[in-house]
C-alpha positions as CSV (number, residue, x, y, z in Angstrom):
1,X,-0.3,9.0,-17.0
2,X,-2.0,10.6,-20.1
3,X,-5.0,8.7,-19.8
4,X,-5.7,10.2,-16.3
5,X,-7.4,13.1,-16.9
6,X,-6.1,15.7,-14.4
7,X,-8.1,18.4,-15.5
8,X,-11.0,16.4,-14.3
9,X,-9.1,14.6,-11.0
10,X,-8.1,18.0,-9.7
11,X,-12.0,19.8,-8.8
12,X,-13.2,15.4,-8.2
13,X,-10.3,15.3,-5.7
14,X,-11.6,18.8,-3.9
15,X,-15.0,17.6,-4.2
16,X,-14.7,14.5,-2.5
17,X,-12.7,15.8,0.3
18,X,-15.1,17.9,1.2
19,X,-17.6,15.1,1.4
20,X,-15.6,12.8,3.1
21,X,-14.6,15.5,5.7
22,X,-18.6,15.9,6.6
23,X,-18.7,12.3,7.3
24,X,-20.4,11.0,4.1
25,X,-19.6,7.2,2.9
26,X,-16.6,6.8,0.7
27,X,-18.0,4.2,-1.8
28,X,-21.0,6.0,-2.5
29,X,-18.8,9.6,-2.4
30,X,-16.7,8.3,-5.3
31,X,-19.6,6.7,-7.2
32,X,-21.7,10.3,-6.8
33,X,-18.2,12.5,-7.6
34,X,-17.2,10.0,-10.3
35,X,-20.7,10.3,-11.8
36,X,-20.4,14.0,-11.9
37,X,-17.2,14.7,-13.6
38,X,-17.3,11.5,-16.0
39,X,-14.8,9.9,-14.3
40,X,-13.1,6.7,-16.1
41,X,-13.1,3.5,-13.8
42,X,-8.8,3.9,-13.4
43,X,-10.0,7.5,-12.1
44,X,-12.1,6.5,-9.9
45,X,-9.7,4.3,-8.2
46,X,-7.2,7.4,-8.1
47,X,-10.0,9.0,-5.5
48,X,-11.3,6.0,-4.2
49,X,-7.2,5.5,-2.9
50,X,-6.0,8.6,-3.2
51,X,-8.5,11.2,-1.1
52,X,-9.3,11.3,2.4
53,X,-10.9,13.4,5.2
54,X,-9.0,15.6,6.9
55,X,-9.2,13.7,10.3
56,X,-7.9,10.5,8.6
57,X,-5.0,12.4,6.8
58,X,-4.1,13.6,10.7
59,X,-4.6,10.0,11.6
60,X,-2.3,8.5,9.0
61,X,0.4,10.7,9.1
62,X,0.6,10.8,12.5
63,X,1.2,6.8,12.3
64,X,4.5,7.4,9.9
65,X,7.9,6.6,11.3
66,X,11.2,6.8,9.5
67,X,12.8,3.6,8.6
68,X,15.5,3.9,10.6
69,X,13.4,3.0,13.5
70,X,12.8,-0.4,12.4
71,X,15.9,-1.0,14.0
72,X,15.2,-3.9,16.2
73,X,11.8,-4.0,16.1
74,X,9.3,-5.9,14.8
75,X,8.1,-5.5,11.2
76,X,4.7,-6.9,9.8
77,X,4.1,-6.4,6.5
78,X,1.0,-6.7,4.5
79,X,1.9,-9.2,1.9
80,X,-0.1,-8.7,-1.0
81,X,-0.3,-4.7,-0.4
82,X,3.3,-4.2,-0.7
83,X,4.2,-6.3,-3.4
84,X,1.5,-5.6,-5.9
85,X,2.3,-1.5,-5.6
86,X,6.3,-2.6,-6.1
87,X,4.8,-4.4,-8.9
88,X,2.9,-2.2,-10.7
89,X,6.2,0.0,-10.0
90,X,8.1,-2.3,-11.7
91,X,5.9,-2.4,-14.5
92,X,5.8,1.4,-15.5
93,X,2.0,1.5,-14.3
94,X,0.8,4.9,-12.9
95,X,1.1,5.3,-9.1
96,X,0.0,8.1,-6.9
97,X,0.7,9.9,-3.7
98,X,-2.6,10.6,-1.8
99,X,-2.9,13.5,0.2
100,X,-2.1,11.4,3.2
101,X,1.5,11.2,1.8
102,X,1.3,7.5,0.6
103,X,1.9,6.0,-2.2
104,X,0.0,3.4,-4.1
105,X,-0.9,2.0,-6.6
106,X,-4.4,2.0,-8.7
107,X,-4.6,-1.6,-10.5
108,X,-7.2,-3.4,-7.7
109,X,-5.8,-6.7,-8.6
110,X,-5.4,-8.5,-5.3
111,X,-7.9,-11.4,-6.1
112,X,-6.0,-11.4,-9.5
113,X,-2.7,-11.9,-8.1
114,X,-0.2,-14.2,-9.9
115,X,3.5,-14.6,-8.9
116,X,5.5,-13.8,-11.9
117,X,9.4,-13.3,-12.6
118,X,8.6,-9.6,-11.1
119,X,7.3,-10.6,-7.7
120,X,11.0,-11.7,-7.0
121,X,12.3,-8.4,-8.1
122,X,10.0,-7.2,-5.9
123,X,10.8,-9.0,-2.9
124,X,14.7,-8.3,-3.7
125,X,14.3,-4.9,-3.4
126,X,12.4,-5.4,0.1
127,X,14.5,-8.2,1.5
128,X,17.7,-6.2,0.9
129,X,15.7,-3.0,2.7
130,X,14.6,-5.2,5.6
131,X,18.5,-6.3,5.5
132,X,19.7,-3.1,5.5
133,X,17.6,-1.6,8.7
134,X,17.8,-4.8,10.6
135,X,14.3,-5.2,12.4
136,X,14.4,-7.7,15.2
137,X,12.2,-9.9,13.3
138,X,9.4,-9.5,9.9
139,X,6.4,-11.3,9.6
140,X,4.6,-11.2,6.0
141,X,1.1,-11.7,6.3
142,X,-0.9,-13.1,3.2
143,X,-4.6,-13.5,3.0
144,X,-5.6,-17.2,3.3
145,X,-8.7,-16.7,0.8
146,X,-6.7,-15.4,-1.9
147,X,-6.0,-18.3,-4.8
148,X,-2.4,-19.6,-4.4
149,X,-1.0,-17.7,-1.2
150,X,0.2,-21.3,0.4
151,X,2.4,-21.2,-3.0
152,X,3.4,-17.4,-2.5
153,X,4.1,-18.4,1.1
154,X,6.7,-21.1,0.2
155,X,8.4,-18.3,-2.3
156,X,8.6,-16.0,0.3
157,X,10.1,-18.4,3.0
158,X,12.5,-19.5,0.5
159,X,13.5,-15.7,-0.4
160,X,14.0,-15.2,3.5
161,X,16.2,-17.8,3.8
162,X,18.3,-16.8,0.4
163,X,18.9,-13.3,2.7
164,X,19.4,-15.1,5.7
165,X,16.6,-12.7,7.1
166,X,15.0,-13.9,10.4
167,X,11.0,-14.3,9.3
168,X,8.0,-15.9,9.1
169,X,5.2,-15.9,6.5
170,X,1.4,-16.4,8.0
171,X,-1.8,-16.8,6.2
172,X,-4.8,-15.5,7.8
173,X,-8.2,-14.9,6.9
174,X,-8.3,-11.4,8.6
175,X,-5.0,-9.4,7.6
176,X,-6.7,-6.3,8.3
177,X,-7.4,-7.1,12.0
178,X,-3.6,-8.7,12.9
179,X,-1.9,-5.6,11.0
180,X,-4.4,-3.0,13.0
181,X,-3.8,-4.4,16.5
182,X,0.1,-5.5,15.7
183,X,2.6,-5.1,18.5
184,X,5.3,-3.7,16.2
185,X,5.9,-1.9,13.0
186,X,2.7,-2.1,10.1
187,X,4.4,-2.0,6.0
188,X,1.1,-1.3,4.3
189,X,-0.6,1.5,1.9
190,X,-4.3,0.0,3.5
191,X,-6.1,3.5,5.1
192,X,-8.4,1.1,6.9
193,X,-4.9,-0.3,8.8
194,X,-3.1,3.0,9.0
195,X,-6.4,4.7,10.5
196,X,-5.8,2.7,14.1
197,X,-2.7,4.7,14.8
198,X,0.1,2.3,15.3
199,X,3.6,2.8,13.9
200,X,3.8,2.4,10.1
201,X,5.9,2.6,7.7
202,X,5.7,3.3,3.5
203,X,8.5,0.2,2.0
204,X,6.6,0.1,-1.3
205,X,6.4,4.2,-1.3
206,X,10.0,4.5,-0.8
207,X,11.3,1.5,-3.3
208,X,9.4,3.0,-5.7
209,X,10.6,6.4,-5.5
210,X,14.2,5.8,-4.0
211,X,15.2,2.8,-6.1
212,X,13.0,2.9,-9.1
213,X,13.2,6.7,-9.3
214,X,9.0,6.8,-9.8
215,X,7.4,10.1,-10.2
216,X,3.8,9.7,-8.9
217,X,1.0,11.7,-9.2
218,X,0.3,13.7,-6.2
219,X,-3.5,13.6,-5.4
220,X,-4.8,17.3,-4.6
């Protein structure tokens, strides 16, 4: 992570939660913040993911559940979310833990997404984590707009049935909405999601650190 400038992250990061925590905007925060201390565009994204107010940190934390207690119940999972941070794990690419306590990543790629020879890594390391704590059932859900997500879909269903998991894969054109009002269990790094207080979990957080032995950077 020597191209992210910590010296200048660390005061941007205290900055901006201060702003955020008086109720100011977040896209125009980072932009005025960024602006200030010179920020790169990769920086940016470190605060725009990374930093939040202190009433959403209560929020999101709140909503985090071990993984043992997907025993049995059922798991959603934000489709492209997870498996472009497990990705970018994958790939050696930085990664941070926000000071909500979640990891992700920093590439904004989704629209760019391409399946690749790592997405199956990827999804090896989540099936044989959904095998392991045995939720009742796991629905992936993939966003219809994105450019080839009936092809992703077919991958996934075809990895399910390889680990003889009991799922389903859904496109929808509003991800956000299923994953905030889902009866069950939410895998996803997305604040927006996280925010509406139902159970959650952090699969890409903890594949990255427990199996791929990640050290990210922790957001002030």
């Amino acid at each position: 992570m020597k191209h992210l400038r910590l010296e200048r992250l660390k005061p941007a990061a205290i900055e901006l939660r201060f702003l955020l925590s008086h109720g100011y905007p977040r896209k125009s925060c980072v932009e005025f913040v960024g602006n200030h201390h010179q920020l790169t565009r990769e920086e940016r994204n470190v605060l725009f993911r990374g930093v939040f107010s202190k009433k959403d940190v209560e929020a999101i934390k709140k909503s985090k559940i071990p993984l043992k207690h997907l025993e049995n119940k059922m798991l959603f999972i934000d489709g492209y979310n997870v498996t472009i941070t497990i990705e970018n794990a994958l790939k050696g690419n930085p990664i941070i833990k926000g000071n909500d306590g979640v990891i992700r990543d920093i590439s904004c790629t989704f629209r760019g997404f391409r399946q690749s020879e790592l997405t199956q890594q990827a999804w090896d390391l989540i099936c044989a984590l959904i095998n392991r704590y045995s939720p009742k059932k796991t629905i992936v859900l993939l966003d219809k707009p994105y450019s080839r997500s009936g092809d992703f879909a077919c991958s996934l269903r075809k990895w399910f049935k390889k680990w003889k998991l009991d799922g389903a894969v859904l496109l929808s054109s509003r991800v956000d909405l299923k994953l905030k009002y889902a009866h069950g269990i939410r895998a996803t790094s997305d604040s927006t999601i996280l925010i509406r207080g139902g159970p959650s979990i952090d699969i890409s957080g903890h594949i990255a650190i427990r199996k791929l032995r990640r050290v990210p950077l922790i957001v002030p």
